[in-house]
N, C-alpha and C positions, 0 to 999 in steps of 0.2 A: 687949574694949572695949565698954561700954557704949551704947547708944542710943536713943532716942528718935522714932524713923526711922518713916514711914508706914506701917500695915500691910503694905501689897504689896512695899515697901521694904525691911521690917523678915523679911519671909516669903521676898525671894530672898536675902539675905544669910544667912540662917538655914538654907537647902538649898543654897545654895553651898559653904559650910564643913564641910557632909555630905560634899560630894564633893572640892575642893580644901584638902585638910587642913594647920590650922594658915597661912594665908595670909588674914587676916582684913584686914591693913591694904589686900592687895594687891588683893583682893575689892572692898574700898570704895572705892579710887583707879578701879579698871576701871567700877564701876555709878556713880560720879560723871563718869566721863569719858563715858559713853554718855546721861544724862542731863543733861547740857550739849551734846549731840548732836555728841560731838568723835569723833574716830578714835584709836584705842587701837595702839601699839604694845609690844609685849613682848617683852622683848631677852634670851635667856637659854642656856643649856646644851641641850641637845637630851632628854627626856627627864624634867625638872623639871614638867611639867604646863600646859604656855604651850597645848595644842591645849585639853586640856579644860576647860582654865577658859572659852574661847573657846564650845565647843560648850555648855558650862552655864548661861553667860551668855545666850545664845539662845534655851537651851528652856526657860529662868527666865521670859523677858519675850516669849513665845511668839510669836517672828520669825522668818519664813521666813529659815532657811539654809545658804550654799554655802559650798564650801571649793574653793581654789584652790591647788593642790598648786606652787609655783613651780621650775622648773629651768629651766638653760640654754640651751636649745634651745627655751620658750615663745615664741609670737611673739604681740604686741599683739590679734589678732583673735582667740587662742585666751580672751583673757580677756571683751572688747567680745560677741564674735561677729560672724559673716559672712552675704551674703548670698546666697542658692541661687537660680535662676531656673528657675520652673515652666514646664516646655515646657506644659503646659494652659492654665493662664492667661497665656504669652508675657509672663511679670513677675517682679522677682528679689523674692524675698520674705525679710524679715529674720528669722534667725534667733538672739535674744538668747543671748550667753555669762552662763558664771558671775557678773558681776559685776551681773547682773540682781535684787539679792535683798536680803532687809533687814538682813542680815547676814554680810558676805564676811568668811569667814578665810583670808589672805593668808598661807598656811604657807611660811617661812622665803622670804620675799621678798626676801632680799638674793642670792638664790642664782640668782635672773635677771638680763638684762642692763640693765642703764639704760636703750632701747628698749622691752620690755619693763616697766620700772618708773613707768617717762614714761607708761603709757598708763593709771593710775593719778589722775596728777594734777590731772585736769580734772572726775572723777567724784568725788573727793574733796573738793573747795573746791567746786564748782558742783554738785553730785549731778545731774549729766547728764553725759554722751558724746556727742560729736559723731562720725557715722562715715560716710564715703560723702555726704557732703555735709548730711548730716540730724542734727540734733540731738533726741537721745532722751532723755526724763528717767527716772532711775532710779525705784525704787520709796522710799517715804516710811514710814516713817523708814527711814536707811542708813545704816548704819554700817560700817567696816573696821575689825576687829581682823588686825593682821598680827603675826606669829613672825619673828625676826630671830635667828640663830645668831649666835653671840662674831666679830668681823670677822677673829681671827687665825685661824677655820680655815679650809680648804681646800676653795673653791669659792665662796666668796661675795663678793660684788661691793658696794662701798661704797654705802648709799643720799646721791641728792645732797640739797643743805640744803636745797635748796626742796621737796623728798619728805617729808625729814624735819619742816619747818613746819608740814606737813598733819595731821601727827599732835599731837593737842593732849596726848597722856600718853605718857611711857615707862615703864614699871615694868622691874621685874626680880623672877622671884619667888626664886630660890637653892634651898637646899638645905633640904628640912622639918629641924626640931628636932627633940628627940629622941624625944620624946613622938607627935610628928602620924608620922614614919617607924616607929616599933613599931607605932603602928595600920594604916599602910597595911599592912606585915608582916603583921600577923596578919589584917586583912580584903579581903587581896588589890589588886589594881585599880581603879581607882573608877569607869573608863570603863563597866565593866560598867552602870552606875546612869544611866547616862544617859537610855536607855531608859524610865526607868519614870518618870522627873522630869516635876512635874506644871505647868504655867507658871501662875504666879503670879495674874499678867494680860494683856489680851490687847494689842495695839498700837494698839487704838483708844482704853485704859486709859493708856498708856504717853503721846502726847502733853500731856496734862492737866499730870502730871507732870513732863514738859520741863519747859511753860511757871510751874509753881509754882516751879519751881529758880530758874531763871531771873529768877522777881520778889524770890528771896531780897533781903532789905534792906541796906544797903551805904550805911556812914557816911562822911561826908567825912572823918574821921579816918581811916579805915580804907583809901579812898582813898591816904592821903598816905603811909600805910605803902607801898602797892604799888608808887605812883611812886617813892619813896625807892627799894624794894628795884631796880628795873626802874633805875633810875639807877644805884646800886651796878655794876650789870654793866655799865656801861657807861661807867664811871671807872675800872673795875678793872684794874689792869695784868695781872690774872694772865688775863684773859680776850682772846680776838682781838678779838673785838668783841662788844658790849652785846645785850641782849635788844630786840625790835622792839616798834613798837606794836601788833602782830598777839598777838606773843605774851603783853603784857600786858592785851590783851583778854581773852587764853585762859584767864591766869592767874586773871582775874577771876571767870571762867566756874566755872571749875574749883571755886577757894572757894565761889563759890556755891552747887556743886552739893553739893560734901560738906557743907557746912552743913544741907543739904535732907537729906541721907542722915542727916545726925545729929540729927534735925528739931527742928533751929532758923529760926527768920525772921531774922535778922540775920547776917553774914559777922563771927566776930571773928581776929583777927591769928594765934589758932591752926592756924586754916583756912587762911590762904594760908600757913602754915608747914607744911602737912602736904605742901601739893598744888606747893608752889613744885621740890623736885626732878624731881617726874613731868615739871612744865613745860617746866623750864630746863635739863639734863642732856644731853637731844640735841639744844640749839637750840646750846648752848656751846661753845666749845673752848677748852682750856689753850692760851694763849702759848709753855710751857715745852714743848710736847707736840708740839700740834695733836689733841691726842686731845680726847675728848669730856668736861666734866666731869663729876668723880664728885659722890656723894652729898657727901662731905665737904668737898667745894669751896664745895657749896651752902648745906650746916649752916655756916660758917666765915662764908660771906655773911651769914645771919640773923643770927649772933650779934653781925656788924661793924655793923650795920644798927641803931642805936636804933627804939625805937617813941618818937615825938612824944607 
């Protein structure tokens, strides 16, 4: 897929592809979703490359960070952290958890308990923690990429809709082709490479960029598309209910940002078609189901969808 994309832009996508092979759309969804400053979820098979696209993405855009191993038995304070009391200074003194850093990978998050998950939600939409009575603000920029295993196996715990809101992208990456899987064969692992990955720019480079995404251009036509599509879900019988205004903010976000990643100044109608299933997939549920919707619910949506 060709691009257009800012230097620094254009040079993580280019050593991303080094290391997550053949995952180039899923690449651009992820660095458009961190450059709308959303939180990134990645739903997939255990195994398929969800940790190290996470860890690539990080030492691309040279952000401090941590990884949050999830299981059942975590409890709330092991993510926030706790406070210790110095008998020397006769004072409890905070000591920040994991979720201190500009980049938390929330590995396979579904496999803690909703307590646990909950503790989540407040540093995710506010990027601060309240703990012990004090409200502490994270570090800037913050992002969560979290790994979610298939909800039919064994030991994970459903995330609830307001967890799932927080996350402005789902992807899914599958199974490489056939091409990108002969070259992992033949050049081994990729995690090995991680190590020597150079970061692009640094995070004082990286806000600049936000905010150019963010001023991408956006027509009142183009407007009228989103509202249409964001109404669709929400006349649609086959859906429980519609998509929010939260999330066609997101959507907005999101076009904007890949349009920046494809570097254009204007949002067109292909952009919110690329970025609409990452959006609306885990905000949805089939009627017929209660399952989440698929990709093809959402392609079915577009094509039901005129452009004005």
């Amino acid at each position: 897929m060709p691009t257009n994309a800012p230097s620094p832009i254009a040079d993580v996508l280019a050593a991303a592809n080094q290391v997550v092979l053949g995952k180039d759309v899923q690449i651009r969804l992820a660095l458009s979703c961190l450059l709308a400053r959303g939180h990134l979820l990645i739903e997939d098979l255990p195994g398929v490359g969800k940790t190290t696209l996470a860890h690539t993405l990080a030492r691309l855009l040279g952000l401090q960070f941590s990884r949050i191993q999830f299981t059942s038995d975590m409890l709330p304070a092991d993510i926030i952290g706790v406070s210790i009391f110095n008998r020397e200074k006769t004072e409890f003194k905070f000591l920040p958890g994991p979720l201190f850093s500009q980049v938390v990978l929330a590995d396979e998050i579904n496999r803690a308990t909703p307590k646990t998950q909950s503790a989540l939600l407040e540093a995710m939409e506010e990027r601060q923690v309240t703990t012990e009575g004090e409200t502490r603000p994270l570090p800037d920029p913050f992002f969560v990429i979290a790994t979610q295993n298939p909800s039919h196996q064994i030991g994970t715990f459903p995330l609830p809709e307001s967890q799932l809101d927080r996350f402005l992208l789902r992807i899914e990456l599958g199974y490489p082709d056939h091409h990108a899987e002969r070259a992992l064969l033949e050049g081994g692992g990729r995690r090995d490479q991680l190590p020597a990955l150079a970061a692009c720019f640094t995070p004082e480079q990286l806000a600049p960029l936000q905010q150019q995404a963010a001023a991408i251009h956006v027509s009142s036509a183009l407007l009228d598309y989103v509202q249409a599509l964001i109404e669709a879900t929400r006349s649609s019988q086959n859906f429980i209910h519609g998509l929010s205004p939260r999330a066609a903010l997101s959507l907005l976000a999101a076009a904007r940002a890949w349009a920046f990643v494809d570097g254009r100044k204007n949002v067109l109608p292909e952009d919110v078609q690329a970025v609409l299933p990452g959006v609306a997939c885990h905000r949805l549920r089939l009627a017929s189901s209660g399952n989440h919707a698929r990709l093809e619910d959402i392609t079915a949506l577009i094509h039901a969808t005129p452009l004005n």
